[in-house]
N, C-alpha and C positions, 0 to 999 in steps of 0.2 A: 770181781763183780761184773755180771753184764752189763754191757753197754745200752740205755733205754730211751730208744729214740723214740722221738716226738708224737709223731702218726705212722701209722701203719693203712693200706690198703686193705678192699673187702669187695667181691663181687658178690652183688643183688643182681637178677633177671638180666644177667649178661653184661651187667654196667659194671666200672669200677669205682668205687666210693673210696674215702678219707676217713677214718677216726681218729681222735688227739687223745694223748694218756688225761688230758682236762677235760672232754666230752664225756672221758671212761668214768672219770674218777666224782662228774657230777650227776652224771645219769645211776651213780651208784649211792650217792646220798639221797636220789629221787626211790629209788626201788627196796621193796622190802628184801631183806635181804634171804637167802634162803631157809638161814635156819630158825625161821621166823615160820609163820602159820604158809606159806608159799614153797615150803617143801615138797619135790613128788618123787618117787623114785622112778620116775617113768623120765628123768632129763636127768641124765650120767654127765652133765661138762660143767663145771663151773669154776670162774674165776673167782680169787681172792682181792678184794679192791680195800683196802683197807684193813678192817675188823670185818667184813662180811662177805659172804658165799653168795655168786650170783651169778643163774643161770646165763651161759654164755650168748646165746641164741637173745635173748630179752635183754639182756645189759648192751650190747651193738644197735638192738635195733630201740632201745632205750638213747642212746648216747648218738645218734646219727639219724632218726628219724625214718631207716630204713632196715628191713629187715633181711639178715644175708641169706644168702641161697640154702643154705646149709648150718648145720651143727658144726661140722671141721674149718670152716670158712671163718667162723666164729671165733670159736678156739685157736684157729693160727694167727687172727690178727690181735686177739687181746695178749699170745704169748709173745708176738712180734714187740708191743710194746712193755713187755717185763712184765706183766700180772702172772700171776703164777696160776698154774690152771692145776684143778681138782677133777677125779672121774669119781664118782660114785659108784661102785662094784658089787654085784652080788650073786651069789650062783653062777651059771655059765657065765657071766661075761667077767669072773675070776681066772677063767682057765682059756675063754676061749673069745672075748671080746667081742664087741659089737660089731655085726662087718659095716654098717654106715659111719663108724666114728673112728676106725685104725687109724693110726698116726702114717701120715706119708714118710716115706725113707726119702732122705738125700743123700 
């Protein structure tokens, strides 16, 4: 099993920010959850926080007051802290992926 640390970092407008898997996991009892009437298929990332599907992009800027730069910014600090991330896929971005949302390689 992964190791799931505490906070993870996030840069907004050049700043570096803090989120705690506790800001995650309140701001996600705040939010409806995706598969609720707040579905779109126009946002492919979302985190599992619980029992619910939520947009990664809005669960950070839910859970910290601030919104990140980015969809991948998003998605790397909520996988930072163990939430398991979901992409939503259909037509091309089955075969050929989003170019804003690729996974960086390490």
């Amino acid at each position: 099993m992964r190791n799931k640390p505490d906070s993870a970092e996030f840069v907004s407008g050049g700043t570096r920010h803090t989120v705690t898997r506790a800001q995650v996991e309140a701001a996600a009892s705040r939010l409806s959850p995706a598969h609720s009437a707040t579905f779109s298929k126009n946002r492919e990332w979302y985190a599992l926080v619980g029992t619910g599907l939520h947009y990664v992009t809005d669960l950070v800027a839910e859970a910290t007051g601030t919104k990140p730069s980015d969809v991948e910014t998003a998605r790397l600090a909520l996988d930072a802290l163990g939430f398991p991330i979901v992409c939503w896929a259909w037509g091309d971005l089955l075969t050929t992926g989003h170019p804003g949302h690729r996974v960086r390689s390490t």
